[in-house]
C-alpha positions as CSV (number, residue, x, y, z in Angstrom):
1,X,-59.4,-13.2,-58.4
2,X,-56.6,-16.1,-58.0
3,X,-55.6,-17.1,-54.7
4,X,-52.5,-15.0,-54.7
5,X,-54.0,-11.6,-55.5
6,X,-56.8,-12.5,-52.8
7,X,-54.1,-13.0,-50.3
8,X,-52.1,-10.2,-51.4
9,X,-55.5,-7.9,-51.4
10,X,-56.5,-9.5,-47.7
11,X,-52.6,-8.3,-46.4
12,X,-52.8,-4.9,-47.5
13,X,-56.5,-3.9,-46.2
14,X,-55.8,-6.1,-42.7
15,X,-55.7,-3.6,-39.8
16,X,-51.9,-3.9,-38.5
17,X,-52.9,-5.6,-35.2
18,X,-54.6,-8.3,-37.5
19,X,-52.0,-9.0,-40.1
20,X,-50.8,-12.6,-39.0
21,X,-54.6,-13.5,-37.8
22,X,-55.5,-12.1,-41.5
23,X,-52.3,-14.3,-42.8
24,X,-53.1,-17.3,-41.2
25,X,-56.7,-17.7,-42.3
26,X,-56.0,-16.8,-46.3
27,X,-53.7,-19.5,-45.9
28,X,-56.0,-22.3,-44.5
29,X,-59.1,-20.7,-47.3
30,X,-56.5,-20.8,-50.4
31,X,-53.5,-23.1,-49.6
32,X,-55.3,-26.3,-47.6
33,X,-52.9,-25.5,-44.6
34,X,-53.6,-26.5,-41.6
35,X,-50.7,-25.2,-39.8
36,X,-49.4,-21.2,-40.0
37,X,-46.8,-19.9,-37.9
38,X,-44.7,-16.4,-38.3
39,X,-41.5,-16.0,-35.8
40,X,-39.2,-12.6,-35.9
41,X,-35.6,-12.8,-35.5
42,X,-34.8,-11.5,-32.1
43,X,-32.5,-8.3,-31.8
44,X,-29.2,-10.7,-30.8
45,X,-29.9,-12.7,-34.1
46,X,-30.1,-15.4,-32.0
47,X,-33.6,-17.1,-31.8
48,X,-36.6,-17.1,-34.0
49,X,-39.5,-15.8,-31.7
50,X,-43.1,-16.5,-32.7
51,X,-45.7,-13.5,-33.0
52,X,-48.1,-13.4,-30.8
53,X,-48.1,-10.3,-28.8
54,X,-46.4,-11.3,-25.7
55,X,-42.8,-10.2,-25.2
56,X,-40.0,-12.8,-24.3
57,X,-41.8,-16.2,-25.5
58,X,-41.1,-19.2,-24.1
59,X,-41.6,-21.1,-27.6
60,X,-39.2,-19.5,-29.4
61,X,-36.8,-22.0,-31.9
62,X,-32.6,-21.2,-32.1
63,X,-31.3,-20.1,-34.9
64,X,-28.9,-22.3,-35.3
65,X,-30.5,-25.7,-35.0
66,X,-33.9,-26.0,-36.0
67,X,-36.0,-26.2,-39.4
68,X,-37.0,-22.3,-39.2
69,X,-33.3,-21.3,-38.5
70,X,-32.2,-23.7,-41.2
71,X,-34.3,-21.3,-43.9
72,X,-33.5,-18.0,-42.6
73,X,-30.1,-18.7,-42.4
74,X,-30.2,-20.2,-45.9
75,X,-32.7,-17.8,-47.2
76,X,-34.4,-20.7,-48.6
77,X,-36.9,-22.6,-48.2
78,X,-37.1,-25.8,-46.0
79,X,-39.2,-28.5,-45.9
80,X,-39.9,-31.2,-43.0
81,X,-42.2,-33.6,-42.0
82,X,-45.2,-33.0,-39.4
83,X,-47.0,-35.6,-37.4
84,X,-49.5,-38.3,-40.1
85,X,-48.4,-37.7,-43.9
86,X,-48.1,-33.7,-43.6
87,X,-45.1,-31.3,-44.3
88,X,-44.1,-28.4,-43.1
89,X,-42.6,-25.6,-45.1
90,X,-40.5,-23.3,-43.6
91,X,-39.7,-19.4,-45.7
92,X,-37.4,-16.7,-44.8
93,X,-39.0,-13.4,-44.0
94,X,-36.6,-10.7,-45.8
95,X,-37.5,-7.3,-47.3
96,X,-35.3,-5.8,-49.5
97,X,-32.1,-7.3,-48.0
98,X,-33.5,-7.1,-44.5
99,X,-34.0,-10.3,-42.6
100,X,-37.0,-10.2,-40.6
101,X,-37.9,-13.7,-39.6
102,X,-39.4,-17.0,-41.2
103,X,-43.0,-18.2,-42.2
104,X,-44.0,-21.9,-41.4
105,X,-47.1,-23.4,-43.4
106,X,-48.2,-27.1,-42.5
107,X,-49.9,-28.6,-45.8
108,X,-51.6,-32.1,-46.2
109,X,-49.6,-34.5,-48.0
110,X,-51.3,-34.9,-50.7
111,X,-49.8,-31.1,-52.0
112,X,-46.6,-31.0,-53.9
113,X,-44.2,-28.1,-52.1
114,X,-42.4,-28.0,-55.3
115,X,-45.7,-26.7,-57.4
116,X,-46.0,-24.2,-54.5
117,X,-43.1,-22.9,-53.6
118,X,-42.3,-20.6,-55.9
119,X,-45.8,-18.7,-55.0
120,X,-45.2,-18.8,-51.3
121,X,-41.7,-17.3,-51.6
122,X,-43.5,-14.3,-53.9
123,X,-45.6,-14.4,-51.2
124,X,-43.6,-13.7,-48.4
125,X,-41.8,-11.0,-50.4
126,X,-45.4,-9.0,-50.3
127,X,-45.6,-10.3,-46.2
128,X,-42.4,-8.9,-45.2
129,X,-43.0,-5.1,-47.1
130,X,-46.2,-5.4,-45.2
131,X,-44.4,-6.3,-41.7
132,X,-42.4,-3.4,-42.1
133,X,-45.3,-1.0,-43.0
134,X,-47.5,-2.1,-40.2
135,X,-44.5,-2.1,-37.7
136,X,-45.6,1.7,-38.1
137,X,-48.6,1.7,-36.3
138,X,-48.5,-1.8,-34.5
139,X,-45.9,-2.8,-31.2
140,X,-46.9,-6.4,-32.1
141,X,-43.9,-7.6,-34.6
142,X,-41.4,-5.1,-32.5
143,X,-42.9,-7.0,-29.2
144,X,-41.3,-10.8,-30.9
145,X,-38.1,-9.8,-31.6
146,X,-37.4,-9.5,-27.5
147,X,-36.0,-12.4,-25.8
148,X,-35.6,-9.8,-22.9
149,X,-36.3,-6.4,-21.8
150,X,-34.3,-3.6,-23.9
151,X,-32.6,-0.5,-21.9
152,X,-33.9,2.2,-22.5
153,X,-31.0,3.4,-24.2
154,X,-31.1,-0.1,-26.3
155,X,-35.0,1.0,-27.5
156,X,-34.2,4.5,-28.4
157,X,-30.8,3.1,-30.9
158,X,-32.9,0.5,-32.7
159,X,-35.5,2.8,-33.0
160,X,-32.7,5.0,-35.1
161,X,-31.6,2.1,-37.2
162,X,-32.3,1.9,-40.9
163,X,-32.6,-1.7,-40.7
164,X,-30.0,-4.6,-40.6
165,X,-29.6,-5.1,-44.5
166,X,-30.2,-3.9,-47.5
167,X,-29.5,-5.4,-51.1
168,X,-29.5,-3.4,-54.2
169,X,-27.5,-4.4,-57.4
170,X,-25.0,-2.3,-56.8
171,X,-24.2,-3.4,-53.4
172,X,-25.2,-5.8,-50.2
173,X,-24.6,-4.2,-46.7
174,X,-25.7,-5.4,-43.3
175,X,-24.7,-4.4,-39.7
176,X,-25.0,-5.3,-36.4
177,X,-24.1,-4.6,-32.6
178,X,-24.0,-5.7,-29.6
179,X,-25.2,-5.9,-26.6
180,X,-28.1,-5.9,-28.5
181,X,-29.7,-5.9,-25.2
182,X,-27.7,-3.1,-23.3
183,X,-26.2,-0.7,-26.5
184,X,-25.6,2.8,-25.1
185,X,-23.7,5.3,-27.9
186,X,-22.8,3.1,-30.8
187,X,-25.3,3.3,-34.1
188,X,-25.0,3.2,-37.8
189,X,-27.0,4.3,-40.6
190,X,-27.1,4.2,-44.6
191,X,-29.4,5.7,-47.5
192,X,-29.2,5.2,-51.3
193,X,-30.7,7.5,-53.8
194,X,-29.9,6.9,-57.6
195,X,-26.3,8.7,-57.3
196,X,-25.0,7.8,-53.9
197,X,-24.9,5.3,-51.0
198,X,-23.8,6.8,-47.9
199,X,-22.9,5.1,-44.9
200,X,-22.0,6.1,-41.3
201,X,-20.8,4.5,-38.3
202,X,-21.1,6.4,-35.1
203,X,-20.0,6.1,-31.4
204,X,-21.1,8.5,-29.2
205,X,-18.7,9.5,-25.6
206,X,-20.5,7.9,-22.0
207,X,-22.8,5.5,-21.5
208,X,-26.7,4.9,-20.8
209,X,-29.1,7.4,-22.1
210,X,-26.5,10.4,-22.1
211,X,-24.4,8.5,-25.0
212,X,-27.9,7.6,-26.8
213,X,-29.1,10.8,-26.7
214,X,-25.8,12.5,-28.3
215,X,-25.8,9.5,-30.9
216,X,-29.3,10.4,-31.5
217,X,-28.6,14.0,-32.1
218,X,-25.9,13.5,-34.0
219,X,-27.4,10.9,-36.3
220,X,-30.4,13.0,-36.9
221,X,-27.9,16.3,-37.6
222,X,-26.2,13.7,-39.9
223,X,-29.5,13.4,-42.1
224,X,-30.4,16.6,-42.2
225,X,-27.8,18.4,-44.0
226,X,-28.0,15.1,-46.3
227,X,-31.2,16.1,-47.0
228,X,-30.2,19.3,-47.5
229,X,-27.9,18.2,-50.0
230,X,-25.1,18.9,-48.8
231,X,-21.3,17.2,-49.3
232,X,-20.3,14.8,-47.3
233,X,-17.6,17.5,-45.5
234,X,-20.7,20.0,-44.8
235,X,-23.0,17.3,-43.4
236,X,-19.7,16.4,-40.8
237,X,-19.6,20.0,-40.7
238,X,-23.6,20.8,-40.0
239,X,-23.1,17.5,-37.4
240,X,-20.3,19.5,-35.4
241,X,-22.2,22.1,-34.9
242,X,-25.1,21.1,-33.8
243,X,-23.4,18.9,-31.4
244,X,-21.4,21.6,-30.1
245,X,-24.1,24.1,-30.0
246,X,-25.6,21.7,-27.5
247,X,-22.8,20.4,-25.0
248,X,-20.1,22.7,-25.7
249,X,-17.8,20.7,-26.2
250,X,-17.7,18.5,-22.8
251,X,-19.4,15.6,-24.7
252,X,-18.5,14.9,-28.4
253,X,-19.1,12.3,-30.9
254,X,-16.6,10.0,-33.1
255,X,-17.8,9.4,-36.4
256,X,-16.8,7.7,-39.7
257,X,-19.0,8.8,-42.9
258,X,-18.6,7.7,-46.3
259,X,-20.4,8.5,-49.8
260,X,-20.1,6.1,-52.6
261,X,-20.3,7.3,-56.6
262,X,-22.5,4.1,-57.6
263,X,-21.8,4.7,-61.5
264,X,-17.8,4.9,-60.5
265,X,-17.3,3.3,-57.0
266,X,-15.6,6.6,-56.0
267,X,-15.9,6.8,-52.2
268,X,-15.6,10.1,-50.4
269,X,-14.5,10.0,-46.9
270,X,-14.2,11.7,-43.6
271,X,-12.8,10.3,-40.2
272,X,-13.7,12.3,-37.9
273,X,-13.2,9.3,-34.2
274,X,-12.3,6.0,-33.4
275,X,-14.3,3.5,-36.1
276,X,-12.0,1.9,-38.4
277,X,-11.9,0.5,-42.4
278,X,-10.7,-3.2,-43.4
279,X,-10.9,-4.1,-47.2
280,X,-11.1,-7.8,-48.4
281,X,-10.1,-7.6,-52.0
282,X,-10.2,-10.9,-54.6
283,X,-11.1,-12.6,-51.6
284,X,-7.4,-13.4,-50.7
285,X,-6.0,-9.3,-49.2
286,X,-7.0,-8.0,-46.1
287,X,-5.9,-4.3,-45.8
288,X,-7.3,-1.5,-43.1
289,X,-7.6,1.9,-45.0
290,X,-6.5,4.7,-43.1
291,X,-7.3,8.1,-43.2
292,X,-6.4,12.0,-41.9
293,X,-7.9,11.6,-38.6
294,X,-10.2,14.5,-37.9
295,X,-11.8,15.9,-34.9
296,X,-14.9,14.1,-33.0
297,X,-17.8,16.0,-34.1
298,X,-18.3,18.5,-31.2
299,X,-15.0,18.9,-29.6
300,X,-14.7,22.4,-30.9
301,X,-16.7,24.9,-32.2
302,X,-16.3,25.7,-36.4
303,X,-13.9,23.0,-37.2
304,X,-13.3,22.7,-40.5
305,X,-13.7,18.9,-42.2
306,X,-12.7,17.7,-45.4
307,X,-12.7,15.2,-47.9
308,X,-10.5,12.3,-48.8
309,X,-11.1,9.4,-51.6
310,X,-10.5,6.0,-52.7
311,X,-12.1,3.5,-55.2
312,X,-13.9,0.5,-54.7
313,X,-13.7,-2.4,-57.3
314,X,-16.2,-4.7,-58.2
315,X,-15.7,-7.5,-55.5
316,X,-14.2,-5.7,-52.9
317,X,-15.9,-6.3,-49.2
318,X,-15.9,-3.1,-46.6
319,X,-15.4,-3.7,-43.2
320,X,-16.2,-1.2,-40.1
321,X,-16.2,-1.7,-36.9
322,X,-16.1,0.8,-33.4
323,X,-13.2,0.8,-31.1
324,X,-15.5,-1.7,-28.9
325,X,-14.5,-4.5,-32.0
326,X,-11.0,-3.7,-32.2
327,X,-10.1,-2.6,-28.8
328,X,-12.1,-5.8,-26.8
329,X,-9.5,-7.5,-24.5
330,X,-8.8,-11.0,-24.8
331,X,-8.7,-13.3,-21.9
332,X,-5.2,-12.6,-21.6
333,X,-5.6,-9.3,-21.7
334,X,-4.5,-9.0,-25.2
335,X,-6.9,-6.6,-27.6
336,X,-8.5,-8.6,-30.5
337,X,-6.6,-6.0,-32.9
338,X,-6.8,-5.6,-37.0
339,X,-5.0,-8.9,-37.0
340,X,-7.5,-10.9,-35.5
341,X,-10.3,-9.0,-37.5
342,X,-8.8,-9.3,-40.6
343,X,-8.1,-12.9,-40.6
344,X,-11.5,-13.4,-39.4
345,X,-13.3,-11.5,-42.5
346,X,-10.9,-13.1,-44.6
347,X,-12.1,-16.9,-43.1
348,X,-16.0,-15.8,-43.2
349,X,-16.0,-14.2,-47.1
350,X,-18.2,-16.8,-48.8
351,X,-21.1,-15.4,-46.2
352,X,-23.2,-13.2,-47.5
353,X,-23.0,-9.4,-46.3
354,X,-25.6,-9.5,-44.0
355,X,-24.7,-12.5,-41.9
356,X,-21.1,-11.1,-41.8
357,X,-21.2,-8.6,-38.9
358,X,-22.8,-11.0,-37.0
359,X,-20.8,-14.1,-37.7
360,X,-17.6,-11.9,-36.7
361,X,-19.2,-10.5,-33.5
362,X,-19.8,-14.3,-32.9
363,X,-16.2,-14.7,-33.3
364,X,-15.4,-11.7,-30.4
365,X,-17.2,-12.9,-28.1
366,X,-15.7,-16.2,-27.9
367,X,-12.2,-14.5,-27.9
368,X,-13.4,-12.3,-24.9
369,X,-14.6,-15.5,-23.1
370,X,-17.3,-15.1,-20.1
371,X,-16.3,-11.3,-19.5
372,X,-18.8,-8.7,-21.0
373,X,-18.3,-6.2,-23.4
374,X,-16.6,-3.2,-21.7
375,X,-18.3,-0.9,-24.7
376,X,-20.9,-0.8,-27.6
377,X,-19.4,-3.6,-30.7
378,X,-20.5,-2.2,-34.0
379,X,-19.5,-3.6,-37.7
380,X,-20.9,-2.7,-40.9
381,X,-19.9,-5.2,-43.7
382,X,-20.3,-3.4,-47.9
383,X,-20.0,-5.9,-50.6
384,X,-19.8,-3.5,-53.9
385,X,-20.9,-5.0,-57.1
386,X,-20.6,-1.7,-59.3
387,X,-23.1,-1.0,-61.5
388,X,-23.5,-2.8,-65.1
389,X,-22.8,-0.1,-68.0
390,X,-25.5,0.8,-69.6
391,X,-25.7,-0.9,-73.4
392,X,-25.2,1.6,-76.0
């Protein structure tokens, strides 16, 4: 067995507890390295925080200016020099899209990165599916991403989260929101099957645990007529009622859902609340895409929902974003606005989907200045590639 496979085999069978110890010493047996450290992106995408089981560590490294930030920013890897004749190779942490964190691996001098990159990178591919697997049955990697105590409202939205990113050929989408700290109502949520990729972006009436209870029931109704297989009118539909059939109408939920054709690009939509659509197209045209604004799901009981369409071209990037993007006041008082948004997407379009949301909720809060968010700041950012026909 190479030394690959027998890192790859040691990953896999490592209790989850044990999967950094189990990393750290395959490393040092097979690689030489005398240095292994693993950090997880916090949940503001702020700070790289190493794993080590104790919440809120003092060691953790900025995103922005250090070697580990430098690679997960990147998404390449980064090499620097340690104390004597060593280097230190620093590896973004990503499944499937998804960025997780960064690995750092100390080597002795005498080893050539370039000969061991590429295996490293394949190897952190196989660390990060296991990350994710483990995070199952483990606090331990959940535990590193906290610079701070979450809410209890904040713990029970990420814990509904599909992820921050995703990357197929068809299409890149990432999201974020903020306070990442503090979130009450505001969520999002995606799948892709072979056919479809449907998307929603959610915002949920009050604050603290009532609004992430309602966002969790709504959410969960949301995938369950999916996986019922129903349209994307009768999952609203389903949604409404189950809403309803719970509050009865004194609390209600704004929601905008979409379905994408991935063979076409057709996108079926219903708006149904306050979240709102901003196309880049050719990288130049801004535009917000309106719709037939539809009831909240559970305002009223049996309201009817229904479809509307559009088509996305290869190279067109979707924007969403909650009324707390859009409606945020300045420190003049003035609300950010589609203007502001769209000539912020436009000036960020050479990032990558995933860093979008976060690079433009960046942007808000320095146009807010030093006063808080007054609600939840969601933005989901779809780059669509189309698919590639098939050769006859």
């Amino acid at each position: 067995m190479d030394r690959f496979a027998a890192v790859q085999q040691r990953l896999r069978t490592a209790p989850p507890q044990d999967l950094a110890a189990a990393l750290a010493d395959e490393l040092r047996a097979g690689y030489g390295a005398d240095s292994v450290e693993l950090r997880m992106i916090d949940y503001s995408m702020t700070s790289l925080r190493r794993v080590n089981g104790c919440p809120a560590d003092e060691d953790a490294v900025s995103v922005h200016d250090s070697p580990q930030g430098r690679a997960f920013g990147a998404q390449e890897p980064y090499v620097t020099s340690q104390t004597g004749d060593g280097i230190v190779v620093h590896l973004p942490l990503t499944a499937r899209g998804d960025r997780l964190g960064t690995l750092s691996v100390g080597l002795p001098g005498s080893k050539d990165p370039r000969d061991l990159l590429p295996e490293l990178r394949e190897l952190c591919e196989v660390l990060g599916h296991e990350v994710l697997v483990a995070g199952r049955d483990t606090d331990l990697f959940l535990l590193a991403r906290r610079a701070t105590r979450l809410t209890l409202a904040a713990e029970m939205q990420w814990q509904l989260l599909p992820g921050r990113a995703c990357v197929r050929p068809e299409f890149e989408v990432g999201a974020h929101l903020e306070p990442a700290y503090a979130i009450f109502g505001d969520g999002f949520d995606w799948e892709a099957s072979e056919r479809y990729l449907t998307l929603a972006l959610t915002n949920g009436m009050g604050e603290g645990m009532e609004a992430a209870l309602l966002t969790n029931l709504a959410t969960n109704a949301l995938r369950n007529a999916r996986r019922a297989g129903l349209d994307l009118a009768g999952q609203a539909t389903l949604a409404d009622q189950a809403v309803y059939a719970q509050y009865q109408g004194s609390a209600y939920v704004s929601v905008l859902l979409l379905r994408v054709e991935l063979a076409t690009g057709v996108v079926a939509v219903v708006d149904a609340g306050s979240p709102r659509t901003w196309r880049l197209r050719g990288g130049r045209t801004v535009d917000t895409l309106s719709f037939d604004s539809q009831l909240p799901l559970g305002m009223f009981e049996d309201t009817v929902y229904t479809e509307e369409h559009f088509t996305a071209l290869p190279g067109d990037r979707l924007l969403f974003g909650s009324d707390g993007v859009y409606d945020t006041p300045g420190r003049g008082g003035e609300k950010y606005g589609d203007r502001s948004l769209a000539r912020a997407l436009a000036a960020h379009k050479l990032l990558p989907a995933a860093q979008v949301p976060v690079a433009l909720l960046r942007e808000l809060a320095a146009y807010r200045g030093e006063a808080p968010l007054q609600d939840d700041a969601v933005l989901m950012c779809v780059d669509w590639h189309g698919r590639a026909p098939q050769a006859s």
